[in-house]
Every structure is written in structure tokens, then in C-alpha cells.
C-alpha positions in Angstrom: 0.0 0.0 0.0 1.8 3.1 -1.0 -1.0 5.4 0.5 0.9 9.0 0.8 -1.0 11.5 -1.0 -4.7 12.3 -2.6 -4.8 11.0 -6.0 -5.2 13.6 -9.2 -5.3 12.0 -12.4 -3.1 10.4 -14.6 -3.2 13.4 -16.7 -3.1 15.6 -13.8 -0.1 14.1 -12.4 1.8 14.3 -16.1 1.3 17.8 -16.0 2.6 18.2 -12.7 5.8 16.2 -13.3 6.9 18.5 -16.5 6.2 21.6 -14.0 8.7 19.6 -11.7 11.6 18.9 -14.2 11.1 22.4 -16.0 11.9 23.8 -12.2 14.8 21.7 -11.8 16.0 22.5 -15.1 15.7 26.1 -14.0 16.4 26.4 -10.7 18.2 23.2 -9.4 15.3 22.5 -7.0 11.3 22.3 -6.5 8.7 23.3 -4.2 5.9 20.8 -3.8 3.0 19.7 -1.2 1.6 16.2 -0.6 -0.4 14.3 2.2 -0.1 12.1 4.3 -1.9 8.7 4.8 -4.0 9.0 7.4 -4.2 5.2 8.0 -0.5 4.8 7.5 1.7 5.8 10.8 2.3 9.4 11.0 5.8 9.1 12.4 6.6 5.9 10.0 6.2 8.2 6.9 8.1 11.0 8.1 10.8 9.2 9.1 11.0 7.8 5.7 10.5 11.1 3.5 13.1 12.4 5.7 15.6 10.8 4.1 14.6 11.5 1.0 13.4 15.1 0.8 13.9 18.4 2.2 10.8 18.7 4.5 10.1 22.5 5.3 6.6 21.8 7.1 4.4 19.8 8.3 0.6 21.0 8.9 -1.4 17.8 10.2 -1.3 15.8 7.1 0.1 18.5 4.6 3.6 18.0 3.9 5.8 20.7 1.8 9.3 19.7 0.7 11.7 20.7 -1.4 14.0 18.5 -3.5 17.3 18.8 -5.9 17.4 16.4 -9.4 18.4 13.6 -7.2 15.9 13.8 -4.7 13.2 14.2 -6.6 13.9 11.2 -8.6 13.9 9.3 -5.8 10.7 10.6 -4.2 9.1 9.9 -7.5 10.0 6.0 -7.5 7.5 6.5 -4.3 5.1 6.5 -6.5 2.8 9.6 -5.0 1.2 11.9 -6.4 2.2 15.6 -5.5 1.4 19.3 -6.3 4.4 21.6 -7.8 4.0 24.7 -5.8 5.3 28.3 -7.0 8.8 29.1 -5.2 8.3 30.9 -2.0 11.0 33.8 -3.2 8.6 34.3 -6.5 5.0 34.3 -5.1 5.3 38.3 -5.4 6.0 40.5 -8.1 9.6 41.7 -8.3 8.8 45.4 -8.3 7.2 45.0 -4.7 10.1 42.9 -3.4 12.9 45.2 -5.3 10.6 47.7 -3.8 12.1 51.1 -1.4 10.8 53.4 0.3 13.4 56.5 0.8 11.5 58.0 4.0 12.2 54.9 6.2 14.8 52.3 6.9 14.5 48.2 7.3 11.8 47.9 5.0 13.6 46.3 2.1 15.5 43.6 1.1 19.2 44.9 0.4 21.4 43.5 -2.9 24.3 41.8 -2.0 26.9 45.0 -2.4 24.4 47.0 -0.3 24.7 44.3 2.6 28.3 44.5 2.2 28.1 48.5 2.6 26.0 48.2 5.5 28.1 45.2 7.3 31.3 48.0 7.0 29.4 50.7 8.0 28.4 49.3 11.3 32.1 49.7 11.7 33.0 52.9 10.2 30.3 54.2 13.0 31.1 52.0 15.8 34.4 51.2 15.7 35.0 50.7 19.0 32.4 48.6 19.5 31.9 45.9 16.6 34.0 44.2 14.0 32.9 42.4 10.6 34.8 39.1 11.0 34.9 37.1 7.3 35.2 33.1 8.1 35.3 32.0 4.5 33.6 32.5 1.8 30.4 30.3 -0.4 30.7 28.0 -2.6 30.3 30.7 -5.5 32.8 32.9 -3.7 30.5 35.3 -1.7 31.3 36.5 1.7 30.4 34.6 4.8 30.4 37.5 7.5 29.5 38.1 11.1 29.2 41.1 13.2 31.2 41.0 16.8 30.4 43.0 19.4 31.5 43.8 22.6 33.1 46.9 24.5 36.7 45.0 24.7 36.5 43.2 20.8 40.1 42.2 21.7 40.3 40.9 25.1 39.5 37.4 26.1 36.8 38.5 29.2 34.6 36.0 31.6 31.8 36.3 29.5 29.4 33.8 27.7 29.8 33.6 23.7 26.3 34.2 22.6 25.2 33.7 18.3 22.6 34.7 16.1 22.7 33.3 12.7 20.0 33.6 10.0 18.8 32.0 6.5 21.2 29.3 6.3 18.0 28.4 3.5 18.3 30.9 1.2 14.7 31.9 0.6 13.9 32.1 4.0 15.3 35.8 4.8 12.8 37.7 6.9 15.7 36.9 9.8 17.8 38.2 7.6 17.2 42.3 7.3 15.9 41.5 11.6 19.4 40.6 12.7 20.9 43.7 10.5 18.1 46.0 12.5 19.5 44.4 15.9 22.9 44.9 15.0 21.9 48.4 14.2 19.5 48.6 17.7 22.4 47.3 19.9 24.9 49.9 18.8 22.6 53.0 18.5 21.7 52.4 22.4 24.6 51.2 24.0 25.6 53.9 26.5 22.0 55.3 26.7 19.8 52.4 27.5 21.1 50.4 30.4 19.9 47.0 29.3 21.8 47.2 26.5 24.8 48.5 27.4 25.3 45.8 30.2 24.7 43.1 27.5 27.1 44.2 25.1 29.7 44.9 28.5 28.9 41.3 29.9 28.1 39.0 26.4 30.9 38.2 23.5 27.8 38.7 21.0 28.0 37.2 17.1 25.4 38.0 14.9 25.9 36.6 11.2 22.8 37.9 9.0 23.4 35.9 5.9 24.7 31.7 6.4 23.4 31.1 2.6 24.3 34.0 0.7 24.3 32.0 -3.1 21.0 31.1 -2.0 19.7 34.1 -1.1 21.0 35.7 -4.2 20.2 32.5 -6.4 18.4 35.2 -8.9 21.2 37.6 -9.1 23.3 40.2 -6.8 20.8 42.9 -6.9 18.0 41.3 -5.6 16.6 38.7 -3.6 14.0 37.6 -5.7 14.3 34.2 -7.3 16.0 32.8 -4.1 16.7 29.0 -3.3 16.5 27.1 -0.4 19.5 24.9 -1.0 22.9 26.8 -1.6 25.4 26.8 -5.0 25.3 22.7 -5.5 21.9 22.0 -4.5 22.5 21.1 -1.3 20.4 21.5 2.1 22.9 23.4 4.6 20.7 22.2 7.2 20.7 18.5 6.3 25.0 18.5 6.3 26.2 19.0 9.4 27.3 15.6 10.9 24.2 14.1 13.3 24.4 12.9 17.0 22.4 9.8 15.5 23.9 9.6 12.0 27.6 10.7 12.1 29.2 12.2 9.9 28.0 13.0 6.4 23.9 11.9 7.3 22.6 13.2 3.6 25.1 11.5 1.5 27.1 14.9 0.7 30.3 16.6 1.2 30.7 19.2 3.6 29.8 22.6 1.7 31.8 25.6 1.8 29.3 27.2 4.2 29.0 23.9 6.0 32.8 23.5 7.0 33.6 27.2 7.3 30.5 27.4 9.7 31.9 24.5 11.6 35.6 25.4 11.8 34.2 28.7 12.9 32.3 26.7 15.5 35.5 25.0 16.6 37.5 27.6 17.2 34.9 29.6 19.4 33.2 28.6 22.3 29.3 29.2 22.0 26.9 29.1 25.0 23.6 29.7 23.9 22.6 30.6 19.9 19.7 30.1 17.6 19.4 30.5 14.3 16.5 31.6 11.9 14.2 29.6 9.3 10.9 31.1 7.9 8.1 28.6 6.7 6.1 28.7 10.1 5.7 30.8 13.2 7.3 28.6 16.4 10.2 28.4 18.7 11.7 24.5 17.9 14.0 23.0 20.1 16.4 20.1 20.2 16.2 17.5 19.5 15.4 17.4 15.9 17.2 13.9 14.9 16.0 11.6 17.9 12.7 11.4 19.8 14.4 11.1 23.8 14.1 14.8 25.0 17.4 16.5 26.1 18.7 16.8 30.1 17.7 20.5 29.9 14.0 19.7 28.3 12.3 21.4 31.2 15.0 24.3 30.5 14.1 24.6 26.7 10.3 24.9 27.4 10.3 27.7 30.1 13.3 29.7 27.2 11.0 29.2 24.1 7.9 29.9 26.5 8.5 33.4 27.4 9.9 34.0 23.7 6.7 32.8 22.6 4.3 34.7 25.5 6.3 37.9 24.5 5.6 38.2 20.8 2.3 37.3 21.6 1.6 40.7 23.7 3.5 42.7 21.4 2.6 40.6 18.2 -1.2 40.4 16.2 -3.7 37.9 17.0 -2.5 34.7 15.6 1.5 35.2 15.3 3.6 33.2 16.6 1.0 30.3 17.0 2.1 27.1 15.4 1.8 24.0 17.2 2.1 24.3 20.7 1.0 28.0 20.8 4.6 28.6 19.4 6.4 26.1 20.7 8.2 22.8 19.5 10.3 19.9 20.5 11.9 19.2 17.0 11.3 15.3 16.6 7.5 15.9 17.5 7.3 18.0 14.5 9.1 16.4 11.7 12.5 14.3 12.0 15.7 16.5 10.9 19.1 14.5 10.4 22.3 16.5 9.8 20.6 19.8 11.7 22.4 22.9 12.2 21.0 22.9 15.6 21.6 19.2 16.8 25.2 20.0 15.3 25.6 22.9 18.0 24.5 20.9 21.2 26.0 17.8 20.7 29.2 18.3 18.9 30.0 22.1 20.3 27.9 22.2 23.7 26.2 24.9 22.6 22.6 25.5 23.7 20.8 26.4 19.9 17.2 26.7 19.2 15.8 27.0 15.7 13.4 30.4 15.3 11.0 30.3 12.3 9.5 34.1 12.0 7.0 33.8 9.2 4.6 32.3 7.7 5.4 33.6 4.6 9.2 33.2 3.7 9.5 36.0 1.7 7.1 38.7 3.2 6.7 41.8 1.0 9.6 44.1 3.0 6.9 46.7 4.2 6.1 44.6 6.3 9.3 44.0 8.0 8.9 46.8 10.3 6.2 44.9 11.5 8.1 41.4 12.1 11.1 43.6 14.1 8.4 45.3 16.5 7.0 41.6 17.4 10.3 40.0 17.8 12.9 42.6 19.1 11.9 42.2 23.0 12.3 38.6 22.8 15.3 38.4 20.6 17.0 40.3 23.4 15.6 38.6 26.1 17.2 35.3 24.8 20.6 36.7 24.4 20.0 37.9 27.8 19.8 34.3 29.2 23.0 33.9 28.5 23.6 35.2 31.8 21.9 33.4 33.9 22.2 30.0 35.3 25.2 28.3 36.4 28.9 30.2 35.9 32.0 30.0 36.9 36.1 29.8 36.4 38.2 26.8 36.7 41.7 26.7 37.9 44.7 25.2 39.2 45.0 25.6 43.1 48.9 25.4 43.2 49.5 28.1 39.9 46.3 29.7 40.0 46.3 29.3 35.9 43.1 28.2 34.0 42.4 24.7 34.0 40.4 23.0 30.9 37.8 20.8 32.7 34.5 18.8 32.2 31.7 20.4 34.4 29.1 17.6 34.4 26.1 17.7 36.4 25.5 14.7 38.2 22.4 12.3 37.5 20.9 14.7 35.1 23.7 15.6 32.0 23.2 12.9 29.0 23.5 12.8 25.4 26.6 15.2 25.7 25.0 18.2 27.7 28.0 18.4 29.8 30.0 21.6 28.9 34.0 22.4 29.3 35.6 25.5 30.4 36.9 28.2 27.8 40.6 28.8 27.8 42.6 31.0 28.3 40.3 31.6 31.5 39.1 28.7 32.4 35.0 29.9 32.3 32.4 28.1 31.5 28.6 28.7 31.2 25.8 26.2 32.1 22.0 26.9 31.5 19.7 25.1 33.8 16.3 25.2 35.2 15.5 25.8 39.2 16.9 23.5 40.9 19.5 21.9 43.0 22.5 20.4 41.3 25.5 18.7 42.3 28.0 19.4 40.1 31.9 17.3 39.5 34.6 19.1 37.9 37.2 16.6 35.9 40.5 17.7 34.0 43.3 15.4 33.2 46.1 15.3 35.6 43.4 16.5 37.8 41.4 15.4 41.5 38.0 15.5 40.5 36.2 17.8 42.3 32.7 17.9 43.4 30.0 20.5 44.8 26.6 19.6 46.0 23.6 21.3 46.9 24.1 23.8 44.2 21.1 26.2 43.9 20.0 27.7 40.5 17.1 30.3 40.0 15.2 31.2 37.0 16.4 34.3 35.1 19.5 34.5 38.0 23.1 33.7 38.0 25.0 30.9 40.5 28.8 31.2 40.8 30.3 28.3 41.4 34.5 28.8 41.0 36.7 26.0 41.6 40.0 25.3 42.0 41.2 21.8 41.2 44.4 20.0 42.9 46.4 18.2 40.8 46.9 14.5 41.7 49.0 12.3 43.8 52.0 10.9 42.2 51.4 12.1 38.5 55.0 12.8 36.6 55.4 14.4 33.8 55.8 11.8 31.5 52.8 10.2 32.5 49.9 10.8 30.1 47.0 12.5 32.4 44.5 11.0 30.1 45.2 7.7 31.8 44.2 8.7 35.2 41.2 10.9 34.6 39.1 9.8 31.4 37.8 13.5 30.8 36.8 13.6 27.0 37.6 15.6 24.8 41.2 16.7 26.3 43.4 18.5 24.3 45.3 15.7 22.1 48.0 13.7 23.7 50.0 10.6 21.6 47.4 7.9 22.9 44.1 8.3 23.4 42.9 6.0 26.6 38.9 4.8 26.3 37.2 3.0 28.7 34.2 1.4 26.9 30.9 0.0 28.1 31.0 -3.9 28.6 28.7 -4.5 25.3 30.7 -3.1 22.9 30.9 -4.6 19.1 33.3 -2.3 17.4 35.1 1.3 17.9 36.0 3.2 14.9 37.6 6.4 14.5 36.3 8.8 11.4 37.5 12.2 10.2 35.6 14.6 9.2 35.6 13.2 4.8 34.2 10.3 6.6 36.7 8.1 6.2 38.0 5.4 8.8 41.4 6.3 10.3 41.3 3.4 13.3 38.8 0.5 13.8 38.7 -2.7 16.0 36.1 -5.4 16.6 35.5 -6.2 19.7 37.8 -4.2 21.4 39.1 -4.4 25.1 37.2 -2.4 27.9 40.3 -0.2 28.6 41.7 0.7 25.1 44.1 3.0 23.5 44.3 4.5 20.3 47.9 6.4 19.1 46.8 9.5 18.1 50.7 11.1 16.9 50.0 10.1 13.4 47.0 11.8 12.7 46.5 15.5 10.9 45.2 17.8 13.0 41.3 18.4 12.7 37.7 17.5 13.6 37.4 13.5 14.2 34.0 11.1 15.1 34.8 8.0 17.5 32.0 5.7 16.7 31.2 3.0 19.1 28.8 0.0 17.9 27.1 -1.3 21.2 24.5 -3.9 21.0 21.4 -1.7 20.2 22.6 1.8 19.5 25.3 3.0 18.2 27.4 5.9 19.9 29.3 9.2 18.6 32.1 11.1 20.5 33.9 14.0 19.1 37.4 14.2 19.0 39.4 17.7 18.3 43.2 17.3 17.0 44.9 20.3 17.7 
């Protein structure tokens, strides 16, 4: 029983696949909407069309999706019958998305060079204030940029890292002119509004407008209209990061340029809390997107995207901001993502990152963008004001007083990688939790563990907890401190010791091209990998127990 879709006729459906391959042919992808069978397994199909096609939404049994060449041809041996549905970035008229209006300001869509004006102007105005930082560039060679600011750009402070990152899909770019009016709100009030100014003293903030820029500008540099969803090569950004459930490489391609410069970016920063912006709905979606078991800070994510939710609702018009749960998502209980920007973020990086979609409509006519900020702006700033609150701290050395990297790990609660390490060349780390009382250990190699109980966290308050860790009993230098404290990941030593669970079939290590670098079958519980040979970069231990299979990240320096 194939049982996916309402049927048209054969005719019908004829008509609908020359619409499809005269799309590809222009535009290297297609819009459609099917159905689901409503007497097949919701959750069976979407898992299945997951893998095959770009879902954007899900409305009870209304599926959109888009698809590249490839894709499509393999949704079509499904057998279902679809709709081809007009691009999103060419539902209106390209005078009223080229369209300005001279008397106001963040009511349009800018052209590429105009974005690259206004990104070095924030500068030329602010200098003291904000940088543009390039981290690489598209596939097509356009700039991939962020925005820094802080009141000391070049001094490493105790202070969370906090991102905002928008239209890694291309045709989904309402977030997009938003983040350049926060950039612009941020410095135009610090000094004169308090709020802000003690957010840009206390946060390292990085806002990068644009993650998809050959999408966005699929149509041409000079305007927006005619924009993709996938980038340059047809590819989903947000199905090719690697996937706490499917390693490395879950949609079959290469890293992209905007994929790996993203994630070497991501590497050498330390991120605390992010999110990054879609268009397509109206809802605040957290992790997890790839798996259905809820993170250790579930109870955290629901009170975060609640109030951003509750807020746009007062300030917002009746009906915003209302998708599923009144605005509010667990990922999985939507639709199954694998390769996820977001999943990437809090498994691989420890970075707390929610997904924001801000419209409806992907491409809004830019009058009414105004409109979109006023809703939005309080909550935008109230989540990069989280980043404050919680559990913080410094970790260091009690004999040399120097910063220590260590695991903070909250007992009985952190799983599925939640734990989060402390940032060098200070030794701080930030850890968002909800009300409660923790007990907390602190593990570094070479290192007593150390641990603190009873630890009391407030909503929307801040708990300093700062330790100082002795080293242990005994160690010489030549001893490798990896064998006496199994923190993971330590900075790289020659050997690598692993103490695996009891059930284990078969370790593997895996760099970032996906290919295998170590592997043994049924390896020893205490096991050691030489690690002296290897080029530095970004590597995936995967460990096959009976039932699940395991992914640990592993960073050569």
C-alpha cells in the first residue's frame, strides 16, 4: 500500500511532473506539497521522507518539501502523487520585493553590495564597538560575515559567547534584514539604554545575518527575488552537518563551503547559547530534531522558548507566533531533521541552539518587516539575555592559579553530551539550567575531580560556582594525564585511553571526509588509540554497542 497522497489523475499528475523537471532544469530545485496517509503511521512516513526530501513543514497531514534532481527522482520511485507549488521567493511581483521606500529604513531587502556597505558601515560608526569578521567565503565565492560586538573586541573576558545566525536556507530571509536591525539597535543604544549597554559589556555577541548568501541571491546580486532554499550545488545546509544519530555525512554529501567554514568557525569559538532563523512557520523549535528522547535541559528549553513565545504574543497580532504548541516545538515531535544545524551545536559544540522560524510567509513583502522587528525585538534580546543566567563560573589550578580545561558535568541529570568544558585562556564556562539543586563534578586530566553539591539555581538568576582543582597524587610528567582521569575531549595527547561500556561490538575512528582512520572489533574495555600520526582536525569516535550505536567527538589540535 503506498497510500501518501490524494490521488489527481493520470493526466493531472503528467502535468505536474513536466512543471517539476522544468523547475529543476531552472532552478536546481522544487517546491511541492503532498499528504499524508492518514491510515499509515504518521511518524513511519516522516521518518521515511526524511531521508529523501527536504521537509520545510508539516501542517497535520500536509507536507511541503523541497527536493534537488536527485531527490526528486527518488521521491518519485515512491510513486505519489504531488502538487508543484510556485517558489516561496517568486510568489510576489519583483517590483514589490525590489521595492524602497526612501523615507524609512529596514523595509527592504538589500542586494548583496548594499549588505556588504551596511556590514562596513556598522564599523565605520562604531568602531569601538563591533567588527565584521569574514570566516570563509560560499561555494560561489560570496562573503560569509559576522558582526562581533562587545566593549573590549580584543580581550579574552569572563563572559558567555552568545550567536545569532540567519537564513542558512536561502529563501527564507525575513531573519535576515531582523538581525541587521538588531545589530543596528544594539549599537545605537549602548551607553543610553542600560539593558543594553550591560549586555554588550557582559556577552561576547556574534550575529551573522546571511549563512546562505548563493541562495539568497540565487536570482542575481541585486536582488533577492528568485532565491533557493539549497545553496550553490543543490544542497540542504541544514541537512550537512554531521548528526548525534547519523555521524558524519547523514545526507550522503560533502561538507559545503558554508558547512565547513560554519563548523571550523564553530570550533575555534566557544558558543553558550545561539539560535538560528528559518521562515516557513511561526514557532520556537528545540532540540532534539534527529531523535525522539528529549534532552537533560528539556524542562530548561520549554520555560526559554515559552516566554519567547508569550512575548511576541503581547507585542505581536492575534494569531502570530502560533504554530503547534501555541509557538512552541520539541523538533522530533514535528518532523524528523538529520544533519541539523542545531543538533550539530549541542551535541558536537555544547552549545545551547534553538531553531526560530519568524514567518509564515518566507519571503514577506519588506513593508512589512517593520512589522516582524516590533513583534520579535523584545524577545530576541531577552534570549541573548539568558546567556547570563544559570550556572557560571572559572576553573583553575590551586597550586598556579592558571586556568584549567575541565569537564563540568552535572551529576544524575547531564546525557547525550549536555555536559559543557571551560573556555581557555580563563578557564570559564557557562551552564544553563532550570530551578533547581544540582550537584555538580569538575574533571580535568592530571586532575582530583572535584565535586559540589547542593548547588542552587534560580530562574532568570546567575550561581557562581568557582573552583579550584588540585592536581593528583603521584602524576610525573611523563605520564599521560588521560590515563588517570578519562575527561573527554582533552586537548590531544599521543594515545588516546577509552574506557568502553562492557557490550561493545566495534570502535571506529572517522575524520571529518568520513573516512575510517582506526577500527577494532570487539575491542578491550580499557583501550588505547595512538593518536601522533593523525592530521590535526575534527574527528568522530563511533562505538557499535548492541542496540545503539554511539558518537564522540574528538578535536586534534
Amino acid at each position: 500500500m503506498i497510500g501518501l497522497l490524494f490521488l489527481f489523475s493520470a493526466v493531472g499528475q503528467t502535468d505536474e511532473y513536466s512543471k517539476a523537471q522544468q523547475t529543476l532544469h531552472q532552478r536546481g530545485e522544487v517546491y511541492f506539497r503532498f499528504h499524508l496517509d492518514q491510515d499509515l503511521p504518521r511518524r513511519q512516513q516522516l521518518e521515511k521522507l526524511s531521508k529523501i526530501v527536504s521537509i520545510s513543514s508539516v501542517e497535520k497531514t500536509v507536507v511541503t518539501a523541497y527536493a534537488n534532481e536527485k531527490e526528486f527522482s527518488r521521491f518519485q520511485e515512491l510513486g505519489l502523487s504531488y502538487q508543484v507549488l510556485t517558489p516561496p521567493s517568486m510568489l510576489l511581483d519583483r517590483s514589490v520585493v525590489d521595492a524602497r521606500n526612501p523615507q524609512s529604513i529596514w523595509d527592504f531587502y538589500p542586494s548583496y553590495s548594499e549588505y556588504l556597505d551596511i556590514m562596513d558601515q556598522f564599523v565605520t560608526d562604531y568602531p569601538s564597538l563591533c567588527e565584521v569578521v569574514n570566516i570563509g567565503t560560499s561555494e560561489e565565492g560570496r562573503e560569509l560575515l559576522f558582526l562581533h560586538i562587545n566593549d573590549s573586541l580584543d580581550v579574552a573576558q569572563n563572559e558567555p559567547e552568545f550567536m545569532y545566525t540567519s537564513s542558512m536556507h536561502g529563501d527564507e530571509i525575513t531573519g535576515y534584514v531582523l538581525m541587521l536591525h538588531l545589530i543596528e539597535y544594539l549599537l545605537e543604544n549602548y551607553g543610553s539604554d542600560d539593558g543594553i549597554t550591560n549586555m554588550v559589556n557582559s556577552i561576547d555577541i556574534w550575529i551573522n545575518p546571511l549563512a546562505n548568501p548563493d541562495g539568497t541571491y540565487a536570482g542575481g546580486n541585486e536582488s533577492v527575488f528568485g532565491a533557493t532554499r539549497y545553496n550553490a550545488n543543490f544542497v540542504d545546509l541544514n541537512r550537512n552537518y554531521p548528526d548525534p544519530e547519523d555521524g558524519p555525512h547523514p545526507d550522503g554529501q560533502e561538507y559545503q563551503a558554508e558547512t565547513q567554514a560554519f563548523m571550523d568557525f564553530a570550533e575555534s569559538r566557544n558558543f553558550s547559547l545561539s539560535a538560528n532563523f528559518h521562515g516557513g512557520s511561526e514557532v520556537a523549535n528545540y532540540p532534539w530534531d534527529t531523535w525522539p528522547r528529549l534532552t537533560a535541559d528539556n524542562d530548561w528549553w520549554v520555560r526559554v522558548c515559552r516566554q519567547y513565545a508569550d512575548t511576541v504574543h503581547v507585542y505581536g497580532p492575534n494569531g502570530y507566533f502560533t504554530d503547534l504548541d501555541n509557538g512552541v516545538t520539541n523538533g522530533y515531535a514535528w518532523y524528523e531533521v538529520a544533519g541539523g544545524r542545531q543538533d550539530y551545536m549541542n551535541y558536537w559544540n555544547q552549545c545551547r541552539e534553538m531553531t526560530l522560524e519568524l514567518s509564515a510567509v518566507k519571503l514577506p513583502p519588506p513593508a512589512q518587516l517593520p512589522g516582524f522587528w516590533d513583534y520579535n525585538y523584545r524577545s530576541l534580546l531577552n534570549f541573548m539575555e539568558q546567556s547570563l543566567f544559570g550556572l557560571r563560573g572559572t576553573v583553575t589550578d590551586a597550586q598556579t592559579g592558571e586556568a584549567v580545561y575541565a569537564e563540568v558535568l552535572i551529576e544524575g541529570h547531564d546525557k547525550d553530551e549536555s555536559q559543557v568544558y571551560t573556555q581557555l585562556p580563563l578557564g570559564n564556562y557557562h551552564r544553563y539550567l532550570k530551578a533547581g539543586s544540582y550537584t555538580i563534578t569538575y574533571r580535568a586530566g592530571g586532575y582530583q575531580p572535584f565535586v559540589v553539591s547542593n548547588v542552587l539555581v534560580a530562574d532568570d538568576s546567575t550561581t557562581i560556582v568557582n573552583v579550584q582543582l588540585d592536581t593528583l597524587v603521584g602524576l610525573d610528567e611523563d605520564d599521560d594525564p588521560g590515563e588517570q582521569v578519562g575527561v573527554y575531549p582533552n586537548p590531544a595527547t599521543d594515545i588516546l585511553n577509552i574506557i568502553l561500556p562492557e557490550q561493545t561490538k566495534e570502535i571506529l575512528l572517522v575524520n571529518s571526509n568520513g573516512q575510517t582512520v582506526y577500527s577494532k572489533i570487539s575491542p578491550e574495555k580499557n583501550t588505547q588509540i595512538r593518536l601522533n600520526q593523525l592530521a590535526a582536525g575534527l574527528y568522530f569516535l563511533k562505538v557499535s554497542l548492541e542496540e545503539e550505536i554511539v558518537y564522540k567527538k574528538l578535536v586534534i589540535r
